[in-house]
C-alpha positions, 0 to 999 in steps of 0.5 A: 312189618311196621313201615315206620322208621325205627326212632335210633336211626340217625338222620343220614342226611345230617351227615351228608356235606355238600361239596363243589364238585370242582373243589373235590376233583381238584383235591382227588386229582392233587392227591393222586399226583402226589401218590404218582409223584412220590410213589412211583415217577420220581427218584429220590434225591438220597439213593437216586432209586424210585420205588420200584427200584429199592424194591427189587433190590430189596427183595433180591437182599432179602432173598440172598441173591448177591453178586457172588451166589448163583443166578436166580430165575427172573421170574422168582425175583420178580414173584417175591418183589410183586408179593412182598413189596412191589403189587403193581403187576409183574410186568413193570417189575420185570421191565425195570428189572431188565432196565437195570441189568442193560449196559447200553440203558445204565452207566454202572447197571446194577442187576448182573443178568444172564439171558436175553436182556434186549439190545440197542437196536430196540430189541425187548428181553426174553420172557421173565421165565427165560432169563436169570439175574443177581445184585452187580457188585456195586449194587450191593454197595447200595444196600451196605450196612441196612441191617444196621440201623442206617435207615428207616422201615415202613410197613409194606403195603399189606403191613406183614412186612417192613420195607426201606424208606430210602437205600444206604447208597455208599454211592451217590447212584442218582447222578452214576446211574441217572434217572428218567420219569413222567409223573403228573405235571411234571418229568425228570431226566437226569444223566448219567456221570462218571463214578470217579468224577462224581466220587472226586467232586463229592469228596471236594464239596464235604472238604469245601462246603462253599464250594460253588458249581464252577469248583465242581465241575473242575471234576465233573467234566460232563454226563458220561453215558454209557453208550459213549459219544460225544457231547457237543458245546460246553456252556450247555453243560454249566447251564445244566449244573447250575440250574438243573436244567439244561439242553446237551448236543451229543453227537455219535463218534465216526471215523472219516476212512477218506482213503477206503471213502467211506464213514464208520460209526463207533458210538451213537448218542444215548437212548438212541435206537440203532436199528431205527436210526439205520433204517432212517438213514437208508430210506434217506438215501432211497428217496434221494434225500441223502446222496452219496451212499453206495451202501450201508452195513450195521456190523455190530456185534457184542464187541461195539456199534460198527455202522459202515457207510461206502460212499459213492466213487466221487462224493464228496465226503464233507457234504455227506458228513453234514447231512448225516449230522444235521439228520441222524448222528445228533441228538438232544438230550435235555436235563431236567434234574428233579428229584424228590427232596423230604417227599417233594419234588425239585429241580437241583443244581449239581452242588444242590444234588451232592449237598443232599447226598452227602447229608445222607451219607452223613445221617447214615454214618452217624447210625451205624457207627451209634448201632456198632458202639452200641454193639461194641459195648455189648460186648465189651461187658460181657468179656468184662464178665468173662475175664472177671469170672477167671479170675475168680474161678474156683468160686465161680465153679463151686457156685454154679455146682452149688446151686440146683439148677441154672437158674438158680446159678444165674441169681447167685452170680448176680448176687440175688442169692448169698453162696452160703445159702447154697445145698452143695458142699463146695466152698466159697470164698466169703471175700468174694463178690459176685455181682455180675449182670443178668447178661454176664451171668446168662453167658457164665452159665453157658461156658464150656470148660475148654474156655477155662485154659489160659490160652481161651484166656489171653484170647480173651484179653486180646479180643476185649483190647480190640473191642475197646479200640473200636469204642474209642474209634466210634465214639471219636467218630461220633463226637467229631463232625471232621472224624465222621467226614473223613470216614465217609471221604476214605469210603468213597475212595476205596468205592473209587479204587474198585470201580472207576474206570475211564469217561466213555464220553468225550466233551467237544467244543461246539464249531462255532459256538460264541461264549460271552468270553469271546465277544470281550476283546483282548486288551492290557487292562489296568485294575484299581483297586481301594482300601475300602475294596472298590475295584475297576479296570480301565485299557491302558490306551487310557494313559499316554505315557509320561517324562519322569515328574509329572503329576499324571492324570486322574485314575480314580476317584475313590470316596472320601475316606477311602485310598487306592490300595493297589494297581496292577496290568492284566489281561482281559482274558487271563486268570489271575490269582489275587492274593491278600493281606490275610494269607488267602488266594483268590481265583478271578478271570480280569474281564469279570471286573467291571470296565469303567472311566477313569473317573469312576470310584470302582464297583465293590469287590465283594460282588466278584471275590469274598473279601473278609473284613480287612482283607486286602489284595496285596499280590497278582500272579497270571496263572497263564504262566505257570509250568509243572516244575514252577512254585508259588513264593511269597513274603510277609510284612515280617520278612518271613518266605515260602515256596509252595508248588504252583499244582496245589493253586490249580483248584481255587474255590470261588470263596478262596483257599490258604495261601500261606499261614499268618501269625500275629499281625503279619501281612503277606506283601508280594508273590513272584513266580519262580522255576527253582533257579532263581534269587530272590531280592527282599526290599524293604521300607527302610530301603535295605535290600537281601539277594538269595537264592531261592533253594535256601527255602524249601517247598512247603505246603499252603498252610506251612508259615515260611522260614526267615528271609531278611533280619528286619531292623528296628520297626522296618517291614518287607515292602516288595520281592522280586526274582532274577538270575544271573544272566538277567540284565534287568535293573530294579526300579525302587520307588517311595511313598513321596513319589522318588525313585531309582533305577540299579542293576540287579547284578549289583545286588550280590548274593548273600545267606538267607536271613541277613541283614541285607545291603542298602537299596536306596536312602529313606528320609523325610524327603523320600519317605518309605519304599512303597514298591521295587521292580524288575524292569529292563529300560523300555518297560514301561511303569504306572504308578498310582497314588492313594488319591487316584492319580496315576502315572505311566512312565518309561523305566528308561526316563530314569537314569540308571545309578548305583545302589545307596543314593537317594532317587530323583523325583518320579512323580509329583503328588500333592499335599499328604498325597503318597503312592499306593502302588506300582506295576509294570506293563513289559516293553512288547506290551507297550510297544504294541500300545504304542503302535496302536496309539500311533494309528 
């Protein structure tokens, strides 16, 4: 044997690249991180499922165990799971398996189980060949349609058979059921919800997309576990939701028995092991750590936790109730909402985490409704062919018994072959023609005679009517983004109808707890605001009330161009809703305005509420108000009215909603809270006033216009309404634009029809000018009226005399040059009787 090298083999080492060794582990290391991260650790943010989840239920789909046949031994599901999909070893199948079927581990589980599943007190399940499982109904929800095209397959590990790449998910699991993983450099723990919160905040943000995390957690109150308790502290909920990660308290539920001296524990925090937290709590008291205890039972059964602990005769109850909850009945959860997105891990908000799902559900709609219109239509032509076939019949039938074998009765009802080129001697009309398609033509040849009735017929018609009404539907679906929401939205409501049930959860103020609202004080505010949307707020200390014609003080100092648009009182702490010119409403709590001096310009109001272009507030109403039989009344420029129930403004998203629905180019001009007793009085520019009562106008919903309220004269427009009832002894306090005014009592404005012309209020002329605003005030309210240039005036009502209606006013403040008032509010006579004290001090 030659010790040469043959001269054809290459050189090996030409093929040998020299690599740093950091470089090539840092690479190996990052891959395997992704193959754990995406493969094995992290959920995914579409079905909320790891893989070895979507795996076992998969495999449980594909083995027909469904909620509604027989139970099946674990150990099958977990063989068929570990064969086909899932080769990691049947011991982390069978631990998840288990996992799922726990009601103290998942919020809604989704293995129904049968057997020893394990316990809270940490006790693991029976062996895999003890135990037997099938799909929870809702876990069928999951897998709803897959057949249909909805998702994408990929091959399984050996390539002998396909797998889902992601669930349908008719429910959005990921926050029901939560999640809980350590991959490489990072971890996920996502907490549980309840389905019909979850369901109703999904259904908001596909109504509302702008949505913000606030509107959402209108409905989501907070993780709702299974295992019950109590969260503790409400601000470490928004953090969670908001950033998507977050520390929560939960505290087990007890009951004080201080008559029986003892502490019953009814419900212990998630993930909490109740043996283990028991026997902490007796080697406390054996080593004297913990006084007071007598004795310590764990009643449990099937039923619920039951932990009772006897006191001591003599103890003192609340000093054994804070050590427990120092040491053992609070715990921490903390939330780490990570989940992979495209393949890639991140942490997500909760409107981030239902963005996704949503997006899923929409991708999965779309599919189906394309796979059963393509089904639809299938079948359509094929009925097509049928009901042609009987109406051609005879010719039908003589060419089938013509022809020599199926085939060749297939080619000549597709045309292929003329009926007179046939062997057999049935006859043929000649007119006739044939033509049907291939499938047509397979599903002719295979009709039974009993088919040919006229009953088999009208059966036929029928169902090829229905068939057509499905294609219409589904593509109305398909062409129509609104259609495809609304399919998923009625979904996910029936999906609520089956399984919602009540929060287990409770949400409990935290003792103690400072908020950034609590370190604000409670004062009366005065808020500015200019037409170029400057807005501020300043305490209405600021301003000493005034005698009648004086030029006030510096309120604002808007930038050139610029004029005060509105003034209105509020308090720091209430919710306001601010209605605009544009027929929208907005929801602001007053402290999040900025305080500033009163030669401040403002902050804009873009930073706090989403103002279009031209829109201006023009109305303020404090929710704080509001009663469940009361409405919402509005009026436009163009005397139009409506009434809407204050319920439909309880839900405000922070880019606003329809208030009322405008045409042309009108204007909504003031809003009044009213109870269904009231009148309504309607002021106008040209001084004209109309009383009502209010019943004349019916409720209606936001988007509604309104009906007619006063009979606008000319070019005259609404400038101000107000509500009042006959037993009121308030006056109505006009004030104009050159800065005159009167005070007359409401009593004097009688009662008229909706949609007249109206009495005259006050005289508008060159020297008055237009009504700027109108008020119900009694004599010791107190008014401050601001003007376009920022001077701003407080005044006692009773300042100006009070005098009959049709007179010209007395000068209420002086303004210079082209200068006008802008806006008028009233801050009521308890309010500025406590101001005044204060000033007084």
């Amino acid at each position: 044997m030659s010790s040469e090298a043959p001269d054809d083999i290459p050189d090996v080492a030409q093929r040998v690249k020299n690599v740093r060794i950091e470089d090539e582990m840092e690479q190996s290391y990052i891959d395997y991180a992704m193959s754990v991260i995406a493969g094995r650790a992290l959920p995914d943010v579409r079905d909320g499922l790891k893989p070895v989840h979507r795996r076992i239920l998969y495999a449980m789909h594909e083995m027909g165990v469904t909620s509604n046949t027989s139970h099946r031994k674990s150990s099958s599901i977990v063989g068929e799971t570990m064969g086909d999909y899932h080769p990691h070893g049947d011991g982390p199948i069978y631990d998840t398996l288990v996992r799922m079927a726990q009601p103290f581990s998942m919020r809604y589980p989704l293995v129904d189980g049968q057997g020893n599943f394990g316990s809270m007190d940490g006790d693991p399940a029976a062996a895999m060949r003890y135990t037997e499982a099938r799909m929870a109904p809702i876990a069928e929800e999951m897998l709803e349609d897959i057949e249909k095209d909805t998702v994408d397959f990929s091959a399984n590990y050996d390539d002998r058979l396909t797998e889902p790449d992601v669930l349908p998910a008719a429910v959005p699991n990921l926050l029901l059921n939560g999640s809980s993983g350590i991959a490489v450099g990072m971890s996920t723990n996502i907490p549980p919800h309840n389905l019909g919160e979850i369901i109703d905040a999904t259904t908001h943000l596909i109504e509302n997309p702008d949505a913000a995390v606030e509107d959402l957690m209108q409905h989501v109150k907070g993780p709702d576990f299974p295992t019950g308790a109590n969260i503790v502290g409400k601000d470490s909920i928004y953090s969670a939701y908001s950033t998507g990660r977050g520390r929560l308290r939960v505290r087990a539920e007890y009951e004080v028995d201080r008559e029986e001296n003892r502490i019953v524990i009814t419900e212990i925090p998630f993930q909490e092991n109740k043996s283990r937290m028991v026997e902490r709590i007796a080697d406390d008291v054996n080593e004297g750590t913990l006084e007071g205890i007598s004795d310590l039972r764990d009643e449990s059964d099937r039923n619920g936790v039951r932990v009772v602990i006897e006191l001591k005769r003599g103890a003192n109850v609340d000093v054994v109730e804070n050590r427990l909850l120092e040491s053992h009945l609070e715990s921490t959860f903390g939330v780490i909402n990570l989940a992979l997105v495209d393949g890639q891990p991140k942490v997500l908000t909760l409107k981030e985490t239902l963005q996704h799902y949503v997006e899923h559900r929409r991708e999965v709609v779309r599919r189906r409704s394309e796979y059963d219109l393509a089904e639809a239509e299938d079948r359509a032509h094929i009925l097509e062919g049928r009901l042609r076939a009987l109406d051609i019949v005879d010719d039908v039938v003589a060419v089938i018994r013509n022809s020599e074998d199926r085939n060749e009765a297939k080619e000549a009802l597709r045309g292929e072959i003329d009926p007179d080129e046939l062997d057999g001697d049935h006859e043929v009309d000649p007119n006739v023609t044939l033509g049907f398609s291939q499938a047509q033509a397979d599903h002719i040849v295979r009709m039974q005679l009993g088919s040919l009735t006229s009953m088999e017929s009208q059966e036929i018609e029928e169902e090829y009517e229905g068939v057509q009404a499905e294609i219409e539907r589904l593509e109305t679906i398909l062409g129509s983004a609104e259609e495809l929401d609304a399919v998923i939205k009625d979904e996910l409501q029936a999906i609520k109808e089956e399984y919602d049930d009540d929060r287990r959860t409770s949400i409990l103020e935290a003792e103690g707890e400072v908020t950034h609202e609590d370190l604000i004080p409670e004062e009366d505010n005065i808020v500015v605001i200019t037409e170029d949307d400057y807005i501020k707020r300043m305490p209405v200390e600021n301003f000493d009330p005034q005698g009648r014609g004086g030029k006030g003080i510096i309120g604002a100092d808007p930038k050139e161009g610029d004029r005060v648009s509105k003034v209105f009182r509020a308090n720091s702490h209430d919710y306001l809703l601010c209605f605009t010119n544009q027929g929208q409403v907005y929801r602001l709590k007053t402290y999040e305005i900025p305080e500033m001096s009163r030669t401040a310009r403002g902050k804009s109001a873009i930073n706090l509420i989403d103002l279009d272009e031209g829109e201006e507030i023009t109305a303020v109403v404090d929710t704080d108000e509001f009663e469940d039989e009361e409405s919402i009344t509005m009026v436009t420029r163009d005397g139009y009215v409506k009434r809407t129930a204050a319920a439909e403004f309880e839900n405000i998203l922070s880019t606003g909603i329809i208030a009322a629905k405008l045409e042309d180019d009108d204007a909504l001009v003031d809003v009044e809270v009213t109870d269904g007793t009231k009148d309504l009085v309607i002021a106008t520019e040209d001084g004209m006033t109309i009383r009502f009562d209010e019943d004349e106008v019916r409720k209606m919903g936001r988007n509604a216009r309104g009906v007619r309220g006063i009979d606008l004269q000319d070019d005259d427009k609404v400038a101000a309404m107000v509500a009042t009832d006959d037993a009121d002894d308030r006056a109505l306090f006009t004030v104009t634009r050159n800065g005159y005014g009167k005070r007359t009592l409401l009593g004097e404005y009688r009662a008229q029809s909706r949609y007249g012309m109206g009495l005259i209020d006050i005289k508008t002329n060159e020297r008055n000018g237009p009504v700027a605003s109108a008020k119900a005030v009694t004599e010791d309210d107190q008014l401050v009226i601001m003007s376009e240039r920022g001077q701003i005036m407080r005044i006692r009502a009773g300042e100006v005399s009070q005098v009959g209606r049709n007179t010209m006013g007395v000068t209420i403040m002086e303004l210079e040059g082209d200068d006008q008032v802008a806006s008028v509010t009233v801050v009521p006579a308890d309010a500025g009787a406590d101001q005044d004290d204060a000033d007084e001090e």
